[in-house]
C-alpha positions in Angstrom: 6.0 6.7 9.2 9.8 5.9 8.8 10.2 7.1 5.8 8.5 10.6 6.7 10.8 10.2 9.7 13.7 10.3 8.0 12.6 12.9 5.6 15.2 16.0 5.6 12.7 18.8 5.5 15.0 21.8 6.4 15.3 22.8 3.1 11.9 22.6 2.0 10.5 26.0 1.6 6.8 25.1 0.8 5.9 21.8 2.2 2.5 21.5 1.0 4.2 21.4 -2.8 5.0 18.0 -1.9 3.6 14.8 -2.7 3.5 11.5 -1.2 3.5 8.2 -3.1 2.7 4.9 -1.2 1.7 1.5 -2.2 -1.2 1.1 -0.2 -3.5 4.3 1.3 -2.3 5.4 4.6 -4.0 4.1 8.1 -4.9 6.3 10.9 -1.4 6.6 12.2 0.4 7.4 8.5 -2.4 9.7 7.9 -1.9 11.9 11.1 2.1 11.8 10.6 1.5 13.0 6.6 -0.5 15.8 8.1 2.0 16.6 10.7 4.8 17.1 8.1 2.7 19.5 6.4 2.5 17.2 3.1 -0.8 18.3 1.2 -1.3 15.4 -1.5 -1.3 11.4 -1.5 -1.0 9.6 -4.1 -1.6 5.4 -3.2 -1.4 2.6 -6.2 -4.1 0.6 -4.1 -6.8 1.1 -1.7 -6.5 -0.4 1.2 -10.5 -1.4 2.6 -9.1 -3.6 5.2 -7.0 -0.9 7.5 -6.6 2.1 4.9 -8.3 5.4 6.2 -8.5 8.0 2.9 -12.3 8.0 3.2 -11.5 10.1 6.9 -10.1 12.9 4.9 -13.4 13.9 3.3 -15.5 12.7 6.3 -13.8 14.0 9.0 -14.7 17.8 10.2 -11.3 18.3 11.4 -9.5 16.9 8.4 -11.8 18.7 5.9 -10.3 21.6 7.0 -6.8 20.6 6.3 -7.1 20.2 2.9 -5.3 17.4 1.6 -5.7 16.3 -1.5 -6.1 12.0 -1.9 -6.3 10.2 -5.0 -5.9 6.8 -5.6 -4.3 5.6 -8.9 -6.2 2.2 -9.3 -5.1 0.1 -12.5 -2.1 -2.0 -12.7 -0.4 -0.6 -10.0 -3.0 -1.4 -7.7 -3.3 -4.9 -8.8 0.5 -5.2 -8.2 0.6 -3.7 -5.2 -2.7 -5.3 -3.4 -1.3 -9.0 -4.8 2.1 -8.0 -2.6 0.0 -7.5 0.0 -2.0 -10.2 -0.3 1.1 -12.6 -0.7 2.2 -11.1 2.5 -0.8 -12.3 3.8 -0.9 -15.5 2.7 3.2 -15.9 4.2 1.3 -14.7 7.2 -1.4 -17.8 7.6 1.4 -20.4 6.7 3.3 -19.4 9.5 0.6 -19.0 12.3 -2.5 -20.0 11.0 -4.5 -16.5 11.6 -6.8 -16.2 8.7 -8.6 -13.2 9.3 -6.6 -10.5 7.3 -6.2 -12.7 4.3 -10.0 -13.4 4.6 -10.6 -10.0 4.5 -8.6 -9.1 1.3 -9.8 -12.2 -0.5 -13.6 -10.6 0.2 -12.7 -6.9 -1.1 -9.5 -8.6 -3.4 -10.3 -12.1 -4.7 -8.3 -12.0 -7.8 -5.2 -10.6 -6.0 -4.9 -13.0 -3.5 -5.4 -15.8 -5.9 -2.6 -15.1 -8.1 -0.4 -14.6 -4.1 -1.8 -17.8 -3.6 0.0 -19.3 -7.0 3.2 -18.0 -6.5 3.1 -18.5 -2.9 2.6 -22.8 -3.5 6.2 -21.9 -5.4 7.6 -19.4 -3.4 8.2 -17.1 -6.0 8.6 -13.9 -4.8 10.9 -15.2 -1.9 13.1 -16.4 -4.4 12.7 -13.7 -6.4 13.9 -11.8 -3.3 16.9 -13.7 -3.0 18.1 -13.8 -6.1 18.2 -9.9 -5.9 15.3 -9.4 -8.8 14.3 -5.9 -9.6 10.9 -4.4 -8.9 10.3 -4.3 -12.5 10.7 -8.3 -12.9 8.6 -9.1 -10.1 6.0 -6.7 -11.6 6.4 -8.3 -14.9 5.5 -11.8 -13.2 2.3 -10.4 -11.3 1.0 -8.8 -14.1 1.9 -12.3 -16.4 -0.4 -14.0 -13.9 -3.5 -11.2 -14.3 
């Protein structure tokens, strides 16, 4: 949502020609602010089964009618982008102990959070963070892991 804030749109003349890319499928909120903006198309690396809402956009009445186009890429990408998630996650339960979210990806995303388990024990992707490593490198050490 603040990314679409931000979004300079005055010199867009057809706004429906654009498309959104996002790591994970948009929830209720992104959803309605992509269709607010007038943005036809999403493309997400990863599904999202424990707060994403794409399935609305074919089951919904209202949304039907809107037209937008959803697609989820799947493959690498996804795996990438759910074990970021999922490494999130696990960050999450060390500091407070909730397990519920993690729990949830581990049932729809075993594999993922195992390998944000792994470099979680190490820390990896926080010190990949502040090192200043590029997206690329990080990906190359997810996808090592796979």
């Amino acid at each position: 949502m603040n990314v679409l804030n931000k979004l300079d749109m005055r010199n867009v003349s057809d706004r429906s020609e654009l498309v959104l890319y996002s790591s994970l499928e948009p929830c209720h909120m992104c959803l309605g602010m992509v269709y607010l903006t007038g943005i036809k198309t999403i493309r997400s690396a990863a599904r999202d089964l424990h707060m994403g809402t794409s399935h609305f956009i074919y089951e919904d009445a209202f949304l039907r009618t809107k037209q937008i186009d959803y697609k989820n890429e799947g493959g690498d990408e996804e795996m990438f982008s759910l074990v970021l998630q999922s490494y999130f996650e696990v960050k999450q339960v060390a500091a407070r102990k909730d397990t519920a979210a993690l729990e949830c990806y581990r049932r729809t995303n075993e594999t993922a959070v195992e390998i944000a388990e792994k470099l979680y024990l190490r820390r990896i992707l926080d010190q990949y963070a502040v090192q200043g490593k590029s997206c690329g490198e990080v990906y190359d050490i997810i996808m090592d892991l796979i």
